[in-house]
Each structure stands twice: as C-alpha cells, then as structure tokens.
C-alpha positions as CSV (number, residue, x, y, z in Angstrom):
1,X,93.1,-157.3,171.0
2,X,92.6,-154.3,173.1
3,X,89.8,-152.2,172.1
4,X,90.5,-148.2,172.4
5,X,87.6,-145.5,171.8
6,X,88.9,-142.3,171.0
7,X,86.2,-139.6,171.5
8,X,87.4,-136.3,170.3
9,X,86.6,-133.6,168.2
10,X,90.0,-132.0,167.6
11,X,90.4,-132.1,164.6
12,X,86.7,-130.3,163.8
13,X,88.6,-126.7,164.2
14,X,90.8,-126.0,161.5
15,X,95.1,-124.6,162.2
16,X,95.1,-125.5,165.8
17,X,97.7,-127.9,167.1
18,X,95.2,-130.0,169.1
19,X,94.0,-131.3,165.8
20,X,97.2,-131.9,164.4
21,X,98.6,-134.1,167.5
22,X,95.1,-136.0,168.0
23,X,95.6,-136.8,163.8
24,X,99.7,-138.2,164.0
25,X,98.3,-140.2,167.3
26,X,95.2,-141.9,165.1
27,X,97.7,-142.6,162.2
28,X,100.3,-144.2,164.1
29,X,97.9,-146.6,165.7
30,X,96.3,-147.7,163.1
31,X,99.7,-148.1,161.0
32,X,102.5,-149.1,163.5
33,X,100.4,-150.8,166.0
34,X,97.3,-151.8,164.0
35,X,98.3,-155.5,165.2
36,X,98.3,-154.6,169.0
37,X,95.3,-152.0,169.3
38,X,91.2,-152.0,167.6
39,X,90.6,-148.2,167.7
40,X,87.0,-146.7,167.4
41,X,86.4,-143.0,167.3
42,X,83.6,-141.2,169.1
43,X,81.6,-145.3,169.6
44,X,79.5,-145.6,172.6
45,X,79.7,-149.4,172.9
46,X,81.6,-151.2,174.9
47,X,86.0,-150.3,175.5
48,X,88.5,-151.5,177.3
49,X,90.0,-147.7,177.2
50,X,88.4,-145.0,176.3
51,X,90.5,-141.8,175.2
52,X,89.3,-138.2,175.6
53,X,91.2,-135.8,173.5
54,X,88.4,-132.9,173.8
55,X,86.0,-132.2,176.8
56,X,82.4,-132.0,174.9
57,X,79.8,-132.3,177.5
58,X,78.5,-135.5,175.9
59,X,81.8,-137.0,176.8
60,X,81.4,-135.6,180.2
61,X,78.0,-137.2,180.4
62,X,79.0,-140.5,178.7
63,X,82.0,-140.4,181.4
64,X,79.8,-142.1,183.8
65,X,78.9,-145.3,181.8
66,X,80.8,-148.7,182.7
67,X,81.1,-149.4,179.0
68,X,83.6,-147.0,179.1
69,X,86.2,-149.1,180.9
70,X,89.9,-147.4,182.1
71,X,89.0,-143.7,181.4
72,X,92.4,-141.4,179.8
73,X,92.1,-138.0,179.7
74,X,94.9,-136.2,177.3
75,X,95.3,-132.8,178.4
76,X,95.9,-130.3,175.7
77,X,95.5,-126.8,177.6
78,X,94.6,-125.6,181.2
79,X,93.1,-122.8,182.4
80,X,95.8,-120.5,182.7
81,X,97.0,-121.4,179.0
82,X,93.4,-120.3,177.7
83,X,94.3,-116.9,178.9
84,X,95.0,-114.8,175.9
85,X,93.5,-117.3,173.5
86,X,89.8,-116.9,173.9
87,X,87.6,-114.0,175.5
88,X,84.8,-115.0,177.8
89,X,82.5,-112.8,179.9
90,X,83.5,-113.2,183.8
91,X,80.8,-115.5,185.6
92,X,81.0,-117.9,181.7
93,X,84.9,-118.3,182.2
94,X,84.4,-119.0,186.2
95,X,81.8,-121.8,185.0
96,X,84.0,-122.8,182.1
97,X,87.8,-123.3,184.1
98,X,85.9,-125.1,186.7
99,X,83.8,-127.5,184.4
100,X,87.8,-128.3,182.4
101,X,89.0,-129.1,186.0
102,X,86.2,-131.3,186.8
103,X,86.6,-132.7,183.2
104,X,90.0,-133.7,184.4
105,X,89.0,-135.6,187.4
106,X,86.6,-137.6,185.8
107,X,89.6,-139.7,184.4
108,X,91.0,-142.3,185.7
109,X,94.5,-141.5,183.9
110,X,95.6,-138.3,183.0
111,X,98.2,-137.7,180.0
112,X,100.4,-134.4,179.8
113,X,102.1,-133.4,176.9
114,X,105.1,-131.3,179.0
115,X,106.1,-132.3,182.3
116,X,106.0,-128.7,183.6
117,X,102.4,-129.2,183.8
118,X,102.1,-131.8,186.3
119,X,102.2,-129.4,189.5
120,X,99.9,-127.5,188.2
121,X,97.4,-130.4,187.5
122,X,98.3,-131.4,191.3
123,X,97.2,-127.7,192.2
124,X,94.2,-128.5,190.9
125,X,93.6,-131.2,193.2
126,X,94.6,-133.9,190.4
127,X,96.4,-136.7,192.4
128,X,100.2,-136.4,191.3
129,X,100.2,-140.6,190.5
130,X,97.2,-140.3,188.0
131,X,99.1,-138.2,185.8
132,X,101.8,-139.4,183.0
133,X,103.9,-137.3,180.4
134,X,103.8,-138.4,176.7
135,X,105.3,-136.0,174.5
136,X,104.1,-135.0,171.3
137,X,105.7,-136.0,167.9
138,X,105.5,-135.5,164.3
139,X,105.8,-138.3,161.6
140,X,108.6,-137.8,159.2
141,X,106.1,-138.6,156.3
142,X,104.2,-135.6,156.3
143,X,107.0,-132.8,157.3
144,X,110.3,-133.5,156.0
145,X,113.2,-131.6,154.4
146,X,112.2,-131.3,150.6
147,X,114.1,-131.3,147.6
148,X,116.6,-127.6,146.5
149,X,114.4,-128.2,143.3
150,X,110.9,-128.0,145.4
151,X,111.6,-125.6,147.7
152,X,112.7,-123.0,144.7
153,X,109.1,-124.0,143.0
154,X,107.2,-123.0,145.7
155,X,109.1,-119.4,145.9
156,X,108.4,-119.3,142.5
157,X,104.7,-119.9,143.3
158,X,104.5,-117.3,146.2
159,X,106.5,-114.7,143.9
160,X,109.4,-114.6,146.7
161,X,113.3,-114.2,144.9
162,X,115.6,-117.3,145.5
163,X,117.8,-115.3,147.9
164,X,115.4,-113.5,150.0
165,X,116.0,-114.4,153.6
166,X,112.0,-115.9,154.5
167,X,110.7,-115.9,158.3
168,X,108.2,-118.2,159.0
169,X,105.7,-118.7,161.9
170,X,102.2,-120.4,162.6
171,X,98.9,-120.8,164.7
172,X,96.3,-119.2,165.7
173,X,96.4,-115.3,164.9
174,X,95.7,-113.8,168.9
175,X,97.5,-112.5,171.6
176,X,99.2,-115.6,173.3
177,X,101.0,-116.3,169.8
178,X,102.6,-112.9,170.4
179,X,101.8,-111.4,167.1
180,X,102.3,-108.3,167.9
181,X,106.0,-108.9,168.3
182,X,106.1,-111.0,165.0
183,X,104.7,-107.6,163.2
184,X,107.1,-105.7,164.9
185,X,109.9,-107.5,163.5
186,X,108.8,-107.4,160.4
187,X,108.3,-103.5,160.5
188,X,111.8,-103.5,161.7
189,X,113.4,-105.9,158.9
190,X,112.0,-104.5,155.6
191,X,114.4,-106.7,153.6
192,X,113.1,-109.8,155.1
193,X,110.0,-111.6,154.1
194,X,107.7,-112.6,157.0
195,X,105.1,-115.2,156.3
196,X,102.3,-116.5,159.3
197,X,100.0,-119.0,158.9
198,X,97.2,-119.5,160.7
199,X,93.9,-117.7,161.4
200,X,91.0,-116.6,163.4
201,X,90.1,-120.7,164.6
202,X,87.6,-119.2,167.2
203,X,86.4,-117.1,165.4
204,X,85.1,-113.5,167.1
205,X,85.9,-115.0,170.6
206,X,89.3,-114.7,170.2
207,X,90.9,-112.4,172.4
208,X,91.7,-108.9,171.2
209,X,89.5,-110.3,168.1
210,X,89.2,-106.3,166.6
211,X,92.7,-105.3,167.2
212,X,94.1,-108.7,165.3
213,X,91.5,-108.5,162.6
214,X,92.9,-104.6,161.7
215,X,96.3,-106.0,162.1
216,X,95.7,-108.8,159.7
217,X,93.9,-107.0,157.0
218,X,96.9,-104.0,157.3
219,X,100.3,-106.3,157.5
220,X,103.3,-104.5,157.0
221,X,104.7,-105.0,152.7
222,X,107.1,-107.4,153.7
223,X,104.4,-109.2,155.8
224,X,102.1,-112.1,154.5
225,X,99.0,-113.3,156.5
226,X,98.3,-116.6,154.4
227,X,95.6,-117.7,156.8
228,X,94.6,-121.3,157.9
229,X,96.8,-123.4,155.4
230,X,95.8,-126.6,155.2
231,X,98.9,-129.1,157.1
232,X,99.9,-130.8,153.8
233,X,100.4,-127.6,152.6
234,X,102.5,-126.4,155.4
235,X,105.7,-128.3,155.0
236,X,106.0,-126.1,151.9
237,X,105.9,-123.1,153.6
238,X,108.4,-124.5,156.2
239,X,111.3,-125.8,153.5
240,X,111.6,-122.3,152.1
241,X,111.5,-120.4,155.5
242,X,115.1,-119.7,156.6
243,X,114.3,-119.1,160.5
244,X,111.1,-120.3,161.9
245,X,109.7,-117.9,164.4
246,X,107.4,-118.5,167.7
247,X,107.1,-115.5,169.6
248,X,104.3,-117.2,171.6
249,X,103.7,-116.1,175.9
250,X,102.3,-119.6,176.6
251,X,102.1,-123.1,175.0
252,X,102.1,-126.8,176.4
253,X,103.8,-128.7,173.6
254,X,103.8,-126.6,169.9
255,X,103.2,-129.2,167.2
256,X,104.2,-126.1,165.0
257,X,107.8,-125.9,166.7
258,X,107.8,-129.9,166.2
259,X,107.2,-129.7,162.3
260,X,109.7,-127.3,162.0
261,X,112.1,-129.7,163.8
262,X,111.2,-132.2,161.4
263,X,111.6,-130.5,158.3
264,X,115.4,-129.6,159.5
265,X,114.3,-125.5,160.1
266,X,115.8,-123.5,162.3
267,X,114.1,-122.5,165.3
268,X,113.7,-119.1,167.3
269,X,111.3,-119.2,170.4
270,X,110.5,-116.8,172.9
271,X,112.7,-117.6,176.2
272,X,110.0,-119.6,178.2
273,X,110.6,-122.0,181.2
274,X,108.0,-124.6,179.3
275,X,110.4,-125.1,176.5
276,X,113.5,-125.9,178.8
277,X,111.9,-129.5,180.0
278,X,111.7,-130.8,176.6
279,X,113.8,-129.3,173.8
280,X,116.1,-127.2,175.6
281,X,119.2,-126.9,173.4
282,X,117.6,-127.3,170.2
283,X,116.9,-123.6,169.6
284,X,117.5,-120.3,169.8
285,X,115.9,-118.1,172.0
286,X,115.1,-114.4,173.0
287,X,113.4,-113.1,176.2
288,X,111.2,-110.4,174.6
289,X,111.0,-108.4,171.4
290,X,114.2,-106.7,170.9
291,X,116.5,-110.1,172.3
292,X,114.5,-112.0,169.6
293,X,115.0,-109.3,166.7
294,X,118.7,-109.5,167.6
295,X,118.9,-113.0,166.7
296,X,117.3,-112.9,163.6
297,X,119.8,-109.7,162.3
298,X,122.1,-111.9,163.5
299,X,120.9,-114.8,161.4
300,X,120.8,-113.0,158.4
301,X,123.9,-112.6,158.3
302,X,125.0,-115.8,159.2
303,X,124.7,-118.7,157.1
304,X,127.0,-120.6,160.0
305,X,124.2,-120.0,162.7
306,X,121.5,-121.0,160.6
307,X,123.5,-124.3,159.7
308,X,124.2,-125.5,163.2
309,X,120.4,-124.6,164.2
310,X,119.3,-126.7,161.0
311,X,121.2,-129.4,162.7
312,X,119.8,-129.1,165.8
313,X,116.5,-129.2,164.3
314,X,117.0,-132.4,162.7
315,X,118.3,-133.8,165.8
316,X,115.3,-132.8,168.0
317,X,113.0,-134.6,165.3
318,X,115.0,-138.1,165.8
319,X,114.2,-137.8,169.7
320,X,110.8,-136.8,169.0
321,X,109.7,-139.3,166.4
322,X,107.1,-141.6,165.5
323,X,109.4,-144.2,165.8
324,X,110.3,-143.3,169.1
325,X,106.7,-142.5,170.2
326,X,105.2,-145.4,169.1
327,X,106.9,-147.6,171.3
328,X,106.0,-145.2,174.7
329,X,102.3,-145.5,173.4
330,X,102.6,-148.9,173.1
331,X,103.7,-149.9,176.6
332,X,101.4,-146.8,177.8
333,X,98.1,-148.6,176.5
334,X,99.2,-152.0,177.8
335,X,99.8,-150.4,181.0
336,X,96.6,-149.2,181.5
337,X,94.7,-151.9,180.5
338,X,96.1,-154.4,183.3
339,X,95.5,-152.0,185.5
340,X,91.5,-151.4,184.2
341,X,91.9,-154.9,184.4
342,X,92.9,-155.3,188.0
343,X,90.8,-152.3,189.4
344,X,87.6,-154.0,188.0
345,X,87.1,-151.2,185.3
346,X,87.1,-153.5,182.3
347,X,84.5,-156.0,181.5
C-alpha cells in the first residue's frame, strides 16, 4: 500500500477555504480509497509521498530529508492573491513572497487548484511540466439541498419571515472578499436580508483590519455579520439563502462558491477571468457593483431566474464531486509514486 504523509496545518485557522478543501481531501481518502492509500498527518517517518498543504518552516526544513520520498506541494494562494488579504510591513512581505516561491520549488510536484494559475507558477521560474491541475470538490454529505421543512426551521431560528428574499455570502471579512460592495448592496436593497459569514481569521493583520472592524460592528438593519460559523452549520445558512453572493477581486478555487453549488443555490460572482476556466456557465455574474446589484433586483423578482441558476448549481456539483474527484486523485497518487519510484526518490 502506498504510504502518503500529509503535513499541513489548514485546518488550524478557523472559516478559511484552505481548511475546508485540505478536510473533504483527508475524508475521501480515508473513505473511498482507504484500500489503495495509508495516510499519516504531519509524521516524520518514512513516505513514499509526502503532501504539503501549508508552508510552515518546519516543513520547509523537513523538505530536505530522504524520508520524505516524491515531495507534492498543493498550492492554495500566491503572492499576488495575498494582496488584499493580509497586511505586512514592506521588507517582511519582500521576505515572505520570496520564501512561498522558494517553498514552491522545493517540490518535486506541484498541484493547482485552477488552471489559470499555471503561467503564473512558470513566471515564477516553476518548470511548466512539474505542475498539475486538480480541482477542488465538495462531498455531497456535508452540503446538500435540505428538506422545505428544515430550511423554514432555521428561518424560524434566525427570526427571518418565510418569504423574505435572503442573500447569502462567506469568508473571510477583508478587502479581497469585496465587502464593501456586499454592504453596499445591502444599503441599496432594504427589503432584502443580507447574511455573511465569516470573520477576522488573521486576526489584526488583515488588510484594512480598522475600517472592516467599524464596518462589522455597524452593518446596515437588513445586514447580519454572523461571524466564523462553524462548516456543519453552514449548509443551513445556504438552504435558506435565495442568491448566494461572492463579490470577491481575487480567489484560486472558492470552496464557498462550491458548497453553494452543492446545496443547489444560486450563484452571483464578480465577473473575473479565474472563474471562466472552471465553472463558466454555471453562474451569474456582474463586472462591478452596480452590474452585480442589477442582477439581484433582477432576481427578486424573478422566481424563473433563480430556478434555472438552481439548476445550474446542481449541475456544477455533479462535475465537481467527490465521486468524480476521487477517481483523478486516485490515478494522481499512483502516478507519482512510479515516478518517485523511477527517479530514485522512494526507498
């Protein structure tokens, strides 16, 4: 049996989508393919693959150690997609973006999560045949459409009438998200209740940290900031959201946009070129703040709309499935073992 180390602290940082894909991976391992793979987390003995899903300078360190066999780096953010997420002084980010390339070079197999990022890992100096895309998925047992009978419960819960039209979004409360649009269509649809999930995950260096924390503590009436909900909790909130709303400037692959997929939600992004190479057609979309508040007016009032975007949602979540994924991962893993095999890299 192939042995696989994961070493990874994603999933140490609370409502960020790192986390959340480095968890669905784990479980579908060690439940579809528990026959095929032996998976350790954060071992330092002896791998045929070892797995880095976060760049902790131990890893880096423990990089350099045979026992580590064929060495997989999974790339979950570059430099330029930090930008507007966390706020370093000048010379610290300089040190920090060149330490995640080097991170990156260290491995002998590079995994990216939206094929859009390849040229830029080849900017880097990454050579273009070390690098493989594997989407991201969602497992249809943890966000799925609920029950007319459940979702009216949970209104019930959060005090919100049966027929009030809900908007929902998540992540991380800062600048990249593009919050301050998501505010300002709440201010501009006072009939329309606008939830967001997610919180402050880095804490005070968070970019624009002050003018997010005012922001959260004075929402508009209509607006609730419920903070970092817990993801068993979150395909609640996503069954009684009639429009699930991204505004975000920059993202590799959203888990969040994925478990809205999966629970049959429909989907409003921000018009970005990063969502076109993988689930182009599966949402609407609006280049900036007033294109995007059009299309929510619009579905309010349009039960038709909403329908065929439901739809699409679900469809998107069949191609993006555990099923689906746990056959690529399989023949991925299997692949890179007979080639640590035949370079000499596994004992």
């Amino acid at each position: 049996m192939i042995r696989i180390n994961m070493f990874s602290q994603a999933d140490s940082v609370k409502g960020q989508g790192v986390g959340s894909a480095y968890n669905e991976l784990i479980k579908l391992l060690r439940t579809r393919l528990v026959d095929e793979f032996y998976v350790t987390i954060n071992k330092y003995g002896n791998s045929d693959l070892t797995h880095y899903h976060t760049i902790n300078p131990t890893y880096y360190a423990n990089s350099f150690s045979p026992a580590r066999g064929r060495k997989i780096g999974y790339v979950h953010f570059l430099p330029d997609t930090l930008e507007g997420s966390i706020k370093l002084p000048g010379v610290a980010k300089k040190v920090f973006y060149n330490y995640v390339i080097d991170f990156y070079q260290r491995m002998d197999q590079i995994v990216v999560v939206n094929p859009i990022f390849i040229d830029k890992l080849v900017d880097y100096g990454i050579d273009r045949d070390k690098v493989k895309y594997i989407p991201n998925f969602v497992s249809k047992e943890k966000f799925y459409e609920e029950s007319l009978a459940s979702k009216n419960a949970f209104r019930h819960e959060l005090g919100i009438p049966l027929d009030k039209f809900v908007v929902f979004g998540d992540g991380q409360v800062q600048e990249r998200k593009g919050i301050d649009d998501f505010v300002k269509m709440a201010e501009a649809n006072p009939d329309v209740q606008f939830i967001w999930a997610g919180g402050f995950s880095f804490g005070k260096i968070t970019d624009g940290y002050d003018h997010y924390k005012q922001m959260v503590d004075n929402p508009p009436k209509n607006l609730t900031f419920a903070g970092i909900v817990d993801r068993a909790k979150l395909v609640n909130y996503l069954n009684i959201a009639d429009l699930f709303v991204l505004p975000s400037y920059d993202e590799l692959f959203p888990m969040s946009v994925l478990e809205a997929f999966s629970c049959g939600t429909p989907v409003l992004l921000r018009d970005l070129d990063l969502y076109k190479a993988i689930i182009d057609g599966y949402y609407m979309s609006g280049k900036d703040f007033g294109e995007m508040n059009q299309i929510l007016q619009k579905a309010v009032k349009d039960p038709q709309l909403l329908k065929k975007y439901s739809e699409l949602s679900n469809k998107a979540s069949q191609e993006y499935s555990e099923e689906r994924l746990a056959k690529i991962w399989n023949e991925f893993y299997h692949e890179q073992y007979k080639l640590g095999k035949e370079l000499g890299q596994i004992r």
